[in-house]
Backbone bond lengths (Angstrom), bond angles and torsions (degrees), N, CA, C in turn:
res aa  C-N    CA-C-N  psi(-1)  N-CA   C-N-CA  omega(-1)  CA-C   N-CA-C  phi
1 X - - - 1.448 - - 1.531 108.09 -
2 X 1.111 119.76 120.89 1.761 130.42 175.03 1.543 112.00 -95.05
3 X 1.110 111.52 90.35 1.514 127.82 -178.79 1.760 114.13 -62.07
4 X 1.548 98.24 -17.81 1.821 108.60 -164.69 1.619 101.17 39.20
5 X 1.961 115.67 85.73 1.442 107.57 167.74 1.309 102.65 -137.66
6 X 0.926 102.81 166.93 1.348 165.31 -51.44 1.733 104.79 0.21
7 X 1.239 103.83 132.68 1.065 107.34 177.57 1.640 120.89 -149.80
8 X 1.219 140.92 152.40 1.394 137.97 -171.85 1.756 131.18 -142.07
9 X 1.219 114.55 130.91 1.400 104.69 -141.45 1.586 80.26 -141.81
10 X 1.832 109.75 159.93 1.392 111.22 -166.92 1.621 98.47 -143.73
11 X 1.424 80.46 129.34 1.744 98.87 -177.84 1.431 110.11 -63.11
12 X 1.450 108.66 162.39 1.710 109.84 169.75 0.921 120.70 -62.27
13 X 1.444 121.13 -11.50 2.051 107.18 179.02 1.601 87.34 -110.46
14 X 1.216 131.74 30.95 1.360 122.00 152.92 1.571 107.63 78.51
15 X 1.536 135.04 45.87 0.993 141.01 177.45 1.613 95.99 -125.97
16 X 1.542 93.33 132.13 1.742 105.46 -179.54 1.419 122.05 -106.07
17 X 1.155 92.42 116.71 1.776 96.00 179.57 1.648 119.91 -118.81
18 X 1.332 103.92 149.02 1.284 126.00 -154.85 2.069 94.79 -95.00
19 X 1.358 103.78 134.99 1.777 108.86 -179.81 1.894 92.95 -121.46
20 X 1.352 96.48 126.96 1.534 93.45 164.85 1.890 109.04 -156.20
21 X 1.010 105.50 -174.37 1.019 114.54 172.75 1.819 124.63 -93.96
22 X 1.448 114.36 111.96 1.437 102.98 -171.06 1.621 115.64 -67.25
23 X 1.500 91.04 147.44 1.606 87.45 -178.42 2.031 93.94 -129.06
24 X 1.477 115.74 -161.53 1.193 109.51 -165.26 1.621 107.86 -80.80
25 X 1.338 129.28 0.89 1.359 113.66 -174.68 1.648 117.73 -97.93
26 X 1.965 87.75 10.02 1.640 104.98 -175.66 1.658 102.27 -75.56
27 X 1.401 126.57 -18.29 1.466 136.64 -147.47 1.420 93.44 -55.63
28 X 1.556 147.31 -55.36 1.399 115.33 -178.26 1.757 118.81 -68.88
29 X 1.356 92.69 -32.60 1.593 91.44 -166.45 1.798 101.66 -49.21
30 X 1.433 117.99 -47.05 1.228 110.21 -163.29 1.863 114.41 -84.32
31 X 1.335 100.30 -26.92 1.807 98.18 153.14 1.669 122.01 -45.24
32 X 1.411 93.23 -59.09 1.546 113.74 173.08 1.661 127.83 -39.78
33 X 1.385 97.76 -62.78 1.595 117.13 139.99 1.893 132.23 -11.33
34 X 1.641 89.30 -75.61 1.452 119.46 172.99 1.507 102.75 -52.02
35 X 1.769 111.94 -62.59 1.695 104.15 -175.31 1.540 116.67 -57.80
36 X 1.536 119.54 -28.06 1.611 115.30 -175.31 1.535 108.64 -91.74
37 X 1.087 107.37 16.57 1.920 88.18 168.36 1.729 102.97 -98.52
38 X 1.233 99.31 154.44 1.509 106.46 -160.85 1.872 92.68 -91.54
39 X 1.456 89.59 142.23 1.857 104.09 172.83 1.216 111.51 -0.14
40 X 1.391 129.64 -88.00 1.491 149.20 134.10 1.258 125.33 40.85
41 X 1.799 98.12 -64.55 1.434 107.96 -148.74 1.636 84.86 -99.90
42 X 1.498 103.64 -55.76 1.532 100.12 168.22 1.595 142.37 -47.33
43 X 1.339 107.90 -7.41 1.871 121.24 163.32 1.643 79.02 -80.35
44 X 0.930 123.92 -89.64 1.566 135.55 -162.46 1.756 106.80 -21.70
45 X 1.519 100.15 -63.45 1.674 103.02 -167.40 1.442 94.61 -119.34
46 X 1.547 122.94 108.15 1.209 134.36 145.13 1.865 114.65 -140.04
47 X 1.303 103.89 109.80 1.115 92.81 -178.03 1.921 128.84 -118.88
48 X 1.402 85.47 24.30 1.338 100.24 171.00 1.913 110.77 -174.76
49 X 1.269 135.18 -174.41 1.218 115.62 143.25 1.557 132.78 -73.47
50 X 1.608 83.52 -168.15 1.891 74.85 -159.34 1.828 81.52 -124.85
51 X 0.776 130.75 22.48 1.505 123.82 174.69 1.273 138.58 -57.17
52 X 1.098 164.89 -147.33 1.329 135.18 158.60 1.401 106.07 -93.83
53 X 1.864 99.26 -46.56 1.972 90.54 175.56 1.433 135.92 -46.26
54 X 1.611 102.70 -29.02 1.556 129.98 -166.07 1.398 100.93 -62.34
55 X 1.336 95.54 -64.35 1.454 125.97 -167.36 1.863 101.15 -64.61
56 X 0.605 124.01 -35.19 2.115 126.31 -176.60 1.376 82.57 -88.19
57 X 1.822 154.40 -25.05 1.175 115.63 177.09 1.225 116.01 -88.70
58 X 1.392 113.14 -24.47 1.463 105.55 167.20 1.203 144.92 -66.41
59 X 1.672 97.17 -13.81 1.606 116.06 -167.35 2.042 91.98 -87.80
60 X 1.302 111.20 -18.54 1.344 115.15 -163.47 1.825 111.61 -79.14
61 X 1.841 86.23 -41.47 1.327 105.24 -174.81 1.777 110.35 -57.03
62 X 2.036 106.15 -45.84 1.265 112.06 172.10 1.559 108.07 -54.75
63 X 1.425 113.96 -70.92 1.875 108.45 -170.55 1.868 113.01 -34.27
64 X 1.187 97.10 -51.26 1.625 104.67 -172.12 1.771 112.36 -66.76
65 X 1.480 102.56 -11.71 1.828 107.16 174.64 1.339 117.85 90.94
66 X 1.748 106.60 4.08 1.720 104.99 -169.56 1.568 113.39 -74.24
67 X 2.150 104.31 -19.74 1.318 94.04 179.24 1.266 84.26 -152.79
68 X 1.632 107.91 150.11 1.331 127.72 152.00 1.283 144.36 -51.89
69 X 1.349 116.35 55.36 1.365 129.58 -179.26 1.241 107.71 -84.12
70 X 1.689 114.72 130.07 1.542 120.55 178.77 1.567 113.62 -138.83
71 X 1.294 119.27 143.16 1.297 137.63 -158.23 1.484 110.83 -92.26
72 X 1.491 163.14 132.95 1.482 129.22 159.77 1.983 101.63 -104.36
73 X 0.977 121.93 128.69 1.288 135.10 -172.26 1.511 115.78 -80.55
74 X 1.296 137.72 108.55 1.873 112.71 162.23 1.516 92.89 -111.46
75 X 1.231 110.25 149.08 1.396 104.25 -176.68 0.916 124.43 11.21
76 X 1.459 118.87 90.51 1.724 134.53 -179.41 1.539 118.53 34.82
77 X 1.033 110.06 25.68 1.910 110.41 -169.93 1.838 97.40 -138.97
78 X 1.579 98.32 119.05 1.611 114.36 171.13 1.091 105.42 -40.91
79 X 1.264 131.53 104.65 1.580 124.05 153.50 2.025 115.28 -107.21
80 X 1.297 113.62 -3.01 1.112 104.22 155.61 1.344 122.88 -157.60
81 X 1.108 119.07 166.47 1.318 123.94 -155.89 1.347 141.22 -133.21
């Protein structure tokens, strides 16, 4: 499957965000991530821990291609996941 990424796509109110694939230097952004979703969202969306070990195997699994983990960027800050 050819995803063509890095890739970047622009919302209707004209905010540009960046799609890529996480690799290991994502490890705070996506902790970071994890701490700002509200109570809520986090029952809803947790799909692993967020620990540091957790988090470096998943980021490893993405770099190495075993899984499709993808980042969405707005000005350099994880906003999705």
């Amino acid at each position: 499957m050819d995803l063509n990424l890095p890739a970047t796509l622009m919302t209707r109110d004209g905010v540009e965000l960046a799609v890529r694939q996480l690799a290991a230097e994502d490890r705070e952004a996506l902790q970071t991530f994890n701490r700002e979703l509200s109570d809520d969202s986090r029952r809803l969306f947790l799909p692993h821990g967020y620990d540091d070990a957790t988090v470096a195997k998943v980021l490893a699994r993405s770099e190495a291609g075993d899984d499709l983990t993808l980042g969405l960027f707005a000005d350099g800050r994880l906003v999705g996941y």
